[in-house]
DOTORLO-190816 format. One record per residue: residue in one letter; x, y, z of N, C-alpha, C, O in turn. Coordinates in Angstrom, 1 decimal. Each point is the difference from the previous one (the first is absolute). Example, Ala and Ser with C-alpha at 12.3 -4.5 7.8 and 13.67 -1.06 7.14 Angstrom:
// DOTORLO-190816
<res:a | neast:13.2 | nnorth:-5.7 | nup:7.8 | caeast:-0.9 | canorth:1.2 | caup:0.0 | ceast:0.9 | cnorth:1.2 | cup:0.0 | oeast:1.0 | onorth:0.0 | oup:0.7> .
<res:s | neast:-1.4 | nnorth:1.1 | nup:-1.4 | caeast:0.9 | canorth:1.1 | caup:0.0 | ceast:-0.8 | cnorth:1.1 | cup:0.8 | oeast:0.5 | onorth:1.1 | oup:0.1> .
***
This chain:
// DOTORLO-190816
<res:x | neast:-3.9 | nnorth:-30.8 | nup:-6.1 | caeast:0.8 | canorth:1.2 | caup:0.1 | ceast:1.4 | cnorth:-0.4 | cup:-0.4 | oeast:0.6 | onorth:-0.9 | oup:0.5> .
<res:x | neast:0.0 | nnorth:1.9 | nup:-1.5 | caeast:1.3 | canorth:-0.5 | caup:0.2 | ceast:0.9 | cnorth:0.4 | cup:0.7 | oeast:0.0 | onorth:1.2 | oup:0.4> .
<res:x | neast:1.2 | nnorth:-2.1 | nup:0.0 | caeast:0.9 | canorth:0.2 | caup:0.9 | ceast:1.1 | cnorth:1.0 | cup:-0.5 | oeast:1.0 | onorth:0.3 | oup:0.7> .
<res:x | neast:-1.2 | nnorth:0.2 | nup:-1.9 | caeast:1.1 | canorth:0.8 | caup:-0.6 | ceast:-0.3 | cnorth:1.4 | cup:0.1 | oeast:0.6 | onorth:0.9 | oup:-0.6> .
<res:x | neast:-2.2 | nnorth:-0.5 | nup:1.8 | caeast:-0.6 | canorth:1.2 | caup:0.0 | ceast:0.4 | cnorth:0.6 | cup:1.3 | oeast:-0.4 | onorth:-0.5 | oup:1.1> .
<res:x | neast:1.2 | nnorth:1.4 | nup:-1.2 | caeast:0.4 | canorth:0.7 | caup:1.7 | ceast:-1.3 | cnorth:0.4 | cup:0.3 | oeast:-0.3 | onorth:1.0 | oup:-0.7> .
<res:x | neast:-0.6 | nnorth:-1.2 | nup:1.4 | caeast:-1.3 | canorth:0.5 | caup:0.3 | ceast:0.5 | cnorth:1.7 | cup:1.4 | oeast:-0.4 | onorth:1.2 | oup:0.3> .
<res:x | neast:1.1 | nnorth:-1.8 | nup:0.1 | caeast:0.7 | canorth:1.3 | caup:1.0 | ceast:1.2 | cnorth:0.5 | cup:-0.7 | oeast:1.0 | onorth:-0.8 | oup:0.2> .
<res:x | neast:-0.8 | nnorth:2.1 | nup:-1.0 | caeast:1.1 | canorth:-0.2 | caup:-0.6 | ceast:1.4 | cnorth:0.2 | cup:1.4 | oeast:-0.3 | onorth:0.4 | oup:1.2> .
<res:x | neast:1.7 | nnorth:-0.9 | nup:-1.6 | caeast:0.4 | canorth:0.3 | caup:1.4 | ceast:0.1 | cnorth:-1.0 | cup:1.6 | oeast:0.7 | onorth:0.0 | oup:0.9> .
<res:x | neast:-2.3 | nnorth:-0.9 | nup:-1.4 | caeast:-0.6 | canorth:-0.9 | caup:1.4 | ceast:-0.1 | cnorth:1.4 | cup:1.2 | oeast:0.2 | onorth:-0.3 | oup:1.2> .
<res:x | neast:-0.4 | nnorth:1.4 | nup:-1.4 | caeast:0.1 | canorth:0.8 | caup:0.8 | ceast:-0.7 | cnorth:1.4 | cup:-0.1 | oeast:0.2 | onorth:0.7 | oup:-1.0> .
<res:x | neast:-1.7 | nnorth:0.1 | nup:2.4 | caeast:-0.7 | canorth:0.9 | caup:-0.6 | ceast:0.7 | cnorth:1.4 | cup:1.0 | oeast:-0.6 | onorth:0.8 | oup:0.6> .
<res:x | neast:1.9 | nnorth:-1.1 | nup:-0.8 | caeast:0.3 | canorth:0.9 | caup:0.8 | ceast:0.8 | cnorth:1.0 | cup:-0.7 | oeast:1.1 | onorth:-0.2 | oup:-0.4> .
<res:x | neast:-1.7 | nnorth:1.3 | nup:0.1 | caeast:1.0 | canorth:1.0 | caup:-1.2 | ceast:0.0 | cnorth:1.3 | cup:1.2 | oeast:-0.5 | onorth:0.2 | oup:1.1> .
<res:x | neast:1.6 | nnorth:0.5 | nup:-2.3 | caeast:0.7 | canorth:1.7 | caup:0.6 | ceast:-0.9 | cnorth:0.9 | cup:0.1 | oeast:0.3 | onorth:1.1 | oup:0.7> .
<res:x | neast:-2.1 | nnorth:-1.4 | nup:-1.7 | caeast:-0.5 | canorth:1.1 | caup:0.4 | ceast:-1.4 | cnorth:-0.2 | cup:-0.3 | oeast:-0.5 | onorth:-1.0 | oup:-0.3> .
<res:x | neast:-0.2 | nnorth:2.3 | nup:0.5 | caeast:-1.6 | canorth:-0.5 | caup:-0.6 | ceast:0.2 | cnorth:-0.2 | cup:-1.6 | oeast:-0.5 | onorth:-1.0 | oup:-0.7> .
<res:x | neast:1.5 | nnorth:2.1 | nup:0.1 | caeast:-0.1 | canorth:-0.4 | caup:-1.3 | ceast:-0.2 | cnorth:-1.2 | cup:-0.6 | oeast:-0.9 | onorth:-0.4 | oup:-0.8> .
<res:x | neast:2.4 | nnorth:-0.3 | nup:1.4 | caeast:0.6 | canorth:-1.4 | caup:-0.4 | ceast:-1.1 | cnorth:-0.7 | cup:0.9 | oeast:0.2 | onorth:-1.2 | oup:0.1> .
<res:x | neast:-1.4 | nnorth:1.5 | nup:0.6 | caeast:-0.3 | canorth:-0.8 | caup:0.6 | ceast:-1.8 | cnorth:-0.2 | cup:-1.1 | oeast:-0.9 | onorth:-0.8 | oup:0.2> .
<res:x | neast:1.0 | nnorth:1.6 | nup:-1.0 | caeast:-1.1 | canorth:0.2 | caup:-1.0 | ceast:0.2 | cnorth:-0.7 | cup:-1.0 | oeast:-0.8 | onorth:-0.7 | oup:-0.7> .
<res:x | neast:2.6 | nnorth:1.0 | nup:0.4 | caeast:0.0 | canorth:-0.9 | caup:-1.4 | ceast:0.2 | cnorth:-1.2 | cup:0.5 | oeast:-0.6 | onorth:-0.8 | oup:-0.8> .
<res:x | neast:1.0 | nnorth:0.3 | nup:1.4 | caeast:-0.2 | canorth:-1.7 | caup:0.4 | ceast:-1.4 | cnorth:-0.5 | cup:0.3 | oeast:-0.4 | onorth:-1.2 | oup:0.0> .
<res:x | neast:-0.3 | nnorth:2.3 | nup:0.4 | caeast:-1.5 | canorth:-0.5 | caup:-0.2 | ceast:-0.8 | cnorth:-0.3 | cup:-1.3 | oeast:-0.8 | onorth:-0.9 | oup:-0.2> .
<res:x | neast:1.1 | nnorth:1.7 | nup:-0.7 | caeast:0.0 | canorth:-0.1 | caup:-1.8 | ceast:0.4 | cnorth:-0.8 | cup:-0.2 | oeast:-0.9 | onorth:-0.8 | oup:-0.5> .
<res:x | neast:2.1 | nnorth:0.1 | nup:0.7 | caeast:0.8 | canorth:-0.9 | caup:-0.6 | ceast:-1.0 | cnorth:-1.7 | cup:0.3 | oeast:-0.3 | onorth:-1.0 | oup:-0.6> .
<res:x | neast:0.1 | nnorth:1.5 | nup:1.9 | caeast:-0.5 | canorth:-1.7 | caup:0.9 | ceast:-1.3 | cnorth:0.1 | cup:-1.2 | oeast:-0.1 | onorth:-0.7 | oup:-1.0> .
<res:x | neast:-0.6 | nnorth:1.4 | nup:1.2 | caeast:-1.0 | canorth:0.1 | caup:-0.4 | ceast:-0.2 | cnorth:-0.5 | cup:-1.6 | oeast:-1.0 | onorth:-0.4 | oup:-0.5> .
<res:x | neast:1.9 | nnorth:0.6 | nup:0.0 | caeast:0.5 | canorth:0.1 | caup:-1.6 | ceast:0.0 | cnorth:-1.8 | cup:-0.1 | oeast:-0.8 | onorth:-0.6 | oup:-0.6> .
<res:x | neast:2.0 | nnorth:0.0 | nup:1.6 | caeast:0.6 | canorth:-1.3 | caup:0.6 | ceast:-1.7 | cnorth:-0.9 | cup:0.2 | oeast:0.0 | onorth:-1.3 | oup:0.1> .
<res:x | neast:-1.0 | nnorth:1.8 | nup:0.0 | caeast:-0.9 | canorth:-1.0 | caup:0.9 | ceast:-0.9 | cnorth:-0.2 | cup:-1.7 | oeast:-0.5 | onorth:-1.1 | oup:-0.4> .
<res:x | neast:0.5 | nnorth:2.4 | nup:-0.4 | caeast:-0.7 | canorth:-0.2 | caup:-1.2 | ceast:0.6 | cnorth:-1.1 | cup:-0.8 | oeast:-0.6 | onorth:-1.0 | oup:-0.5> .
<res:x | neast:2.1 | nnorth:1.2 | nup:0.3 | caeast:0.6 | canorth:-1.4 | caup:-0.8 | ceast:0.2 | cnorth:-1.2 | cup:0.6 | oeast:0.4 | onorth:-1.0 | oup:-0.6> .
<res:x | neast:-0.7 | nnorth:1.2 | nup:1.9 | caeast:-0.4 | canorth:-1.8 | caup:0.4 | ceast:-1.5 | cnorth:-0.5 | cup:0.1 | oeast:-0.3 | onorth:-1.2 | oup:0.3> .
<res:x | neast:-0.2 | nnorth:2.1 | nup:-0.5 | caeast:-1.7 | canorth:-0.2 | caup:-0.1 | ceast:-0.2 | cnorth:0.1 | cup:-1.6 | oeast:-1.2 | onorth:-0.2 | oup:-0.5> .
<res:x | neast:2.0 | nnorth:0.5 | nup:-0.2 | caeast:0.1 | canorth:0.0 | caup:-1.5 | ceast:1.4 | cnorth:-0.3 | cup:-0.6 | oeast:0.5 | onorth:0.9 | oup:-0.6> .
<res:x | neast:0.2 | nnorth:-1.9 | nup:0.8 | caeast:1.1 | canorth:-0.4 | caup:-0.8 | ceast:0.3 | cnorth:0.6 | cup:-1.3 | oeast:0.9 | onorth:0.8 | oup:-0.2> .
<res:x | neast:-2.0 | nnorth:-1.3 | nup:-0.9 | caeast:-0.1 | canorth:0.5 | caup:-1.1 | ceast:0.3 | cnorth:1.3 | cup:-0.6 | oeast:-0.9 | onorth:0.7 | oup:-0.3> .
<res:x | neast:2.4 | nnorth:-0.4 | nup:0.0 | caeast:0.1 | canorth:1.4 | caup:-0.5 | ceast:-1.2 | cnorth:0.4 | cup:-1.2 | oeast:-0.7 | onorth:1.0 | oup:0.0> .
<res:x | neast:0.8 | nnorth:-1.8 | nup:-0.8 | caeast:-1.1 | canorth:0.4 | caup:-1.2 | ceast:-1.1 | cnorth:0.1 | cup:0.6 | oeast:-0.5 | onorth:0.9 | oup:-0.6> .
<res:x | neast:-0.3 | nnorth:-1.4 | nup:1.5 | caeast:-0.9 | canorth:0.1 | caup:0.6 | ceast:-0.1 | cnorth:1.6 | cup:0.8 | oeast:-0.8 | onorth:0.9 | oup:-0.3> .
<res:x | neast:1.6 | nnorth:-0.7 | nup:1.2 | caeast:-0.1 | canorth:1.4 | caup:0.7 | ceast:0.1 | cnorth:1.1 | cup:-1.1 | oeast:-0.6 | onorth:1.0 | oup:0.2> .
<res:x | neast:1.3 | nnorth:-1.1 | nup:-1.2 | caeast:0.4 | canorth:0.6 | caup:-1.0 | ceast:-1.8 | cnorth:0.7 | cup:-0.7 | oeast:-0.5 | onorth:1.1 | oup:0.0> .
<res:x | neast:0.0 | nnorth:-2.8 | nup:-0.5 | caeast:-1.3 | canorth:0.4 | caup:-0.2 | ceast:-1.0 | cnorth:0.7 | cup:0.3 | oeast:-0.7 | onorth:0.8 | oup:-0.6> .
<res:x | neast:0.7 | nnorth:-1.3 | nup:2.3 | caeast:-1.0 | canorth:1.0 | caup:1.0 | ceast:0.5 | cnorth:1.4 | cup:0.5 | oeast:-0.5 | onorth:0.7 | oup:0.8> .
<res:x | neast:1.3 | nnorth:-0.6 | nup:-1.4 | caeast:0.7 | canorth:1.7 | caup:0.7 | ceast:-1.0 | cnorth:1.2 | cup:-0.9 | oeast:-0.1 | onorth:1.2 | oup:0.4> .
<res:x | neast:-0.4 | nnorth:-1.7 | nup:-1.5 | caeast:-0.6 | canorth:1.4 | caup:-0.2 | ceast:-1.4 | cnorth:0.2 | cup:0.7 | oeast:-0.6 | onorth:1.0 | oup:0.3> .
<res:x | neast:0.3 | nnorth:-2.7 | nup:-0.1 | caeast:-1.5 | canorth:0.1 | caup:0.9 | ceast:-0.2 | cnorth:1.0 | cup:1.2 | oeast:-0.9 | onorth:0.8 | oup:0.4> .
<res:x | neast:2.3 | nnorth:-1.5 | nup:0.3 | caeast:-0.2 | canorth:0.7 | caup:1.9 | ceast:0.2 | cnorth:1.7 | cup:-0.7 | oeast:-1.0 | onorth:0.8 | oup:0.1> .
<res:x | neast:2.3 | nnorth:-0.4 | nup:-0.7 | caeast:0.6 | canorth:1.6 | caup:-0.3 | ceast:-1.4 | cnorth:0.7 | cup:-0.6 | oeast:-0.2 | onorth:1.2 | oup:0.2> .
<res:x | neast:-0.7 | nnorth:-2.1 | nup:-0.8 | caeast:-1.5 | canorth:1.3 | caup:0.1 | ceast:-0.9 | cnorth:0.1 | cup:0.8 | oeast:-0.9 | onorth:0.8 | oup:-0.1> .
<res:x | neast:1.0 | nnorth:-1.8 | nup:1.2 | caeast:-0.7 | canorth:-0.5 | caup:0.5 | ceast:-0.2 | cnorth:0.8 | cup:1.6 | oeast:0.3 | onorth:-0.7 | oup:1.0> .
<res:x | neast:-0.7 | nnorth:2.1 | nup:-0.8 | caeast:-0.2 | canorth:0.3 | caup:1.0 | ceast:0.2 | cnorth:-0.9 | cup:1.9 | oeast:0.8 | onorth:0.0 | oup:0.9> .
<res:x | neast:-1.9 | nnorth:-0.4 | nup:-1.2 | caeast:-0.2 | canorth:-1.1 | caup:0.9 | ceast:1.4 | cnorth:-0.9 | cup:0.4 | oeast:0.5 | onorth:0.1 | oup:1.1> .
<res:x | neast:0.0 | nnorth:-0.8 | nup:-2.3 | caeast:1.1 | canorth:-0.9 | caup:0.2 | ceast:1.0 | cnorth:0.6 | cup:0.5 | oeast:0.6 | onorth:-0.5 | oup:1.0> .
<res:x | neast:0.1 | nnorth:1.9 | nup:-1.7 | caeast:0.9 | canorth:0.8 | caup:0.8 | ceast:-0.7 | cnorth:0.4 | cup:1.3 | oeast:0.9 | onorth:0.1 | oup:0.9> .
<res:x | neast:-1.8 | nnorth:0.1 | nup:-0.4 | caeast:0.2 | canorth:0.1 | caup:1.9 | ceast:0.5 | cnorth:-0.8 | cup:0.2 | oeast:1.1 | onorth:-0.1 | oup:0.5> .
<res:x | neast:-1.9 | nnorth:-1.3 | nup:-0.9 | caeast:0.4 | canorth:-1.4 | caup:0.7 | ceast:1.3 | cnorth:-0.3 | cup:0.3 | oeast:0.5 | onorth:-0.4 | oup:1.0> .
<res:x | neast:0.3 | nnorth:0.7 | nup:-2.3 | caeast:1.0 | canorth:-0.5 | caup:0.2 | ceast:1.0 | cnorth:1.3 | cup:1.0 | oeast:1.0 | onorth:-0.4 | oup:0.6> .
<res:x | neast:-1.4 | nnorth:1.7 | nup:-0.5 | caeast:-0.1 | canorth:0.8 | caup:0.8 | ceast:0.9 | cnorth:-0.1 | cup:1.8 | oeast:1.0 | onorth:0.3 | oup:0.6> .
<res:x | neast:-2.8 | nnorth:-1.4 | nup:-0.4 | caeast:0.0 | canorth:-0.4 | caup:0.9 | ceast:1.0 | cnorth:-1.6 | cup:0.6 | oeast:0.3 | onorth:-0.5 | oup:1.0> .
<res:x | neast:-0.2 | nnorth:0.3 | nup:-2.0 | caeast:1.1 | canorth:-1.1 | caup:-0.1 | ceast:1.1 | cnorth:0.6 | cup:1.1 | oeast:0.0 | onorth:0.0 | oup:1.2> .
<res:x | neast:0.7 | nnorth:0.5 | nup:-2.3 | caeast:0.9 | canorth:1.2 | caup:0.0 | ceast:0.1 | cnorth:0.5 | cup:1.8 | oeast:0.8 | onorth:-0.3 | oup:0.9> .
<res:x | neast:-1.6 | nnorth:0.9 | nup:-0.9 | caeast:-0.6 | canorth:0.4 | caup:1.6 | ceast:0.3 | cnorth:-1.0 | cup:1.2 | oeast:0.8 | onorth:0.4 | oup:0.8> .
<res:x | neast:-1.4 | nnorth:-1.3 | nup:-0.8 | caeast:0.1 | canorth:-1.3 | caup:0.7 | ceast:1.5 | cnorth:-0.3 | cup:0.2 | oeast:0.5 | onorth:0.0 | oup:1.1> .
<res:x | neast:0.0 | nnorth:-0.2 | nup:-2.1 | caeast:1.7 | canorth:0.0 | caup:-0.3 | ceast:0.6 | cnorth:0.9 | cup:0.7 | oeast:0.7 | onorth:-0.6 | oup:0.8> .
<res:x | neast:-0.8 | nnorth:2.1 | nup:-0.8 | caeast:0.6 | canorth:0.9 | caup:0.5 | ceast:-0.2 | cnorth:-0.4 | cup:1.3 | oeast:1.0 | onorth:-0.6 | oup:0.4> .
<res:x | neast:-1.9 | nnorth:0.7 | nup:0.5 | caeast:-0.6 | canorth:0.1 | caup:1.2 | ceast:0.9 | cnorth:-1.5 | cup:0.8 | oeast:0.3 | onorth:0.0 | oup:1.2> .
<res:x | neast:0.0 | nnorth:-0.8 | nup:-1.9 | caeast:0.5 | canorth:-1.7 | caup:0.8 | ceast:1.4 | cnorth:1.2 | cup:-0.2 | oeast:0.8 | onorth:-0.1 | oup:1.0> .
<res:x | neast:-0.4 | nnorth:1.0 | nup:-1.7 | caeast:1.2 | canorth:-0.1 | caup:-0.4 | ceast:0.7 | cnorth:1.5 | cup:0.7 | oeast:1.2 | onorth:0.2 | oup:0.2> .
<res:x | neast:-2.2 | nnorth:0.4 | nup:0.1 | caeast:0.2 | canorth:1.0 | caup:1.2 | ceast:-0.1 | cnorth:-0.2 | cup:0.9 | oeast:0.3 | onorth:1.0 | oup:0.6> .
<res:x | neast:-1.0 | nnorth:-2.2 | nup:0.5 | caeast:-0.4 | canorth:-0.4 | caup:0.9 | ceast:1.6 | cnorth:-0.6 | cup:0.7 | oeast:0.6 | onorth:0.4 | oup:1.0> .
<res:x | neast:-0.3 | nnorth:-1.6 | nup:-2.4 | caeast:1.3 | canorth:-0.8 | caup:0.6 | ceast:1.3 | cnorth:1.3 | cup:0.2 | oeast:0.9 | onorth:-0.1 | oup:0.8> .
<res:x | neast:-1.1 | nnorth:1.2 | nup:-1.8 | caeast:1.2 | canorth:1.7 | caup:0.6 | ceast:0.2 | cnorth:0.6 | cup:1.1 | oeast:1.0 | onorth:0.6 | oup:0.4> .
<res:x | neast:-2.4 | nnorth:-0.8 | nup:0.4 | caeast:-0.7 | canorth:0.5 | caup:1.5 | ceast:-0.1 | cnorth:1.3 | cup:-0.9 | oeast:0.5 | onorth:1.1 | oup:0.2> .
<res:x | neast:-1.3 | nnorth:-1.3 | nup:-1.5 | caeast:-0.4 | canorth:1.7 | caup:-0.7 | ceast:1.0 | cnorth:0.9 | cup:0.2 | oeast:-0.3 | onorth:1.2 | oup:0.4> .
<res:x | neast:1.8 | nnorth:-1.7 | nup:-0.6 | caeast:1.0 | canorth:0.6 | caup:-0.5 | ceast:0.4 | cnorth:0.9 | cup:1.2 | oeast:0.4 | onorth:1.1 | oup:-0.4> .
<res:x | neast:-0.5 | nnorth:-1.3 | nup:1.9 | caeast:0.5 | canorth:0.2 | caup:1.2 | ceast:0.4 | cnorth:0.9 | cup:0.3 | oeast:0.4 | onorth:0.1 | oup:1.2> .
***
């Protein structure tokens, strides 16, 4: 992994709202693909695979999901 990857952007899952609390879940989620794939030309490659790919969009969906939920949890779901 490299050390030049903010994997938490911020070091921090505490935002102003559900919104901001969805796009930091995209973002992490975005963050876990380019360290599980360094390779820009590589992700570059496979992007038309997953974008037709029914199936692969839930998955990554559910990524997404998972993200949200750690990241509304640490809000107290926005109190």
């Amino acid at each position: 992994m490299s050390d030049s990857i903010e994997l938490i952007p911020g070091n921090s899952l505490l935002t102003y709202s559900p919104e901001a609390g969805r796009a930091l879940a995209i973002k992490m989620a975005r963050l876990s693909i380019k360290v599980t794939q360094p390779d820009a030309t590589v992700r570059e490659k496979l992007r038309p695979d997953y974008a037709n790919d029914a199936d692969m969009l839930i998955s990554i969906a559910h990524v997404i999901a998972a993200e949200f939920a750690t990241i509304a949890q640490a809000n107290n779901y926005w109190r």
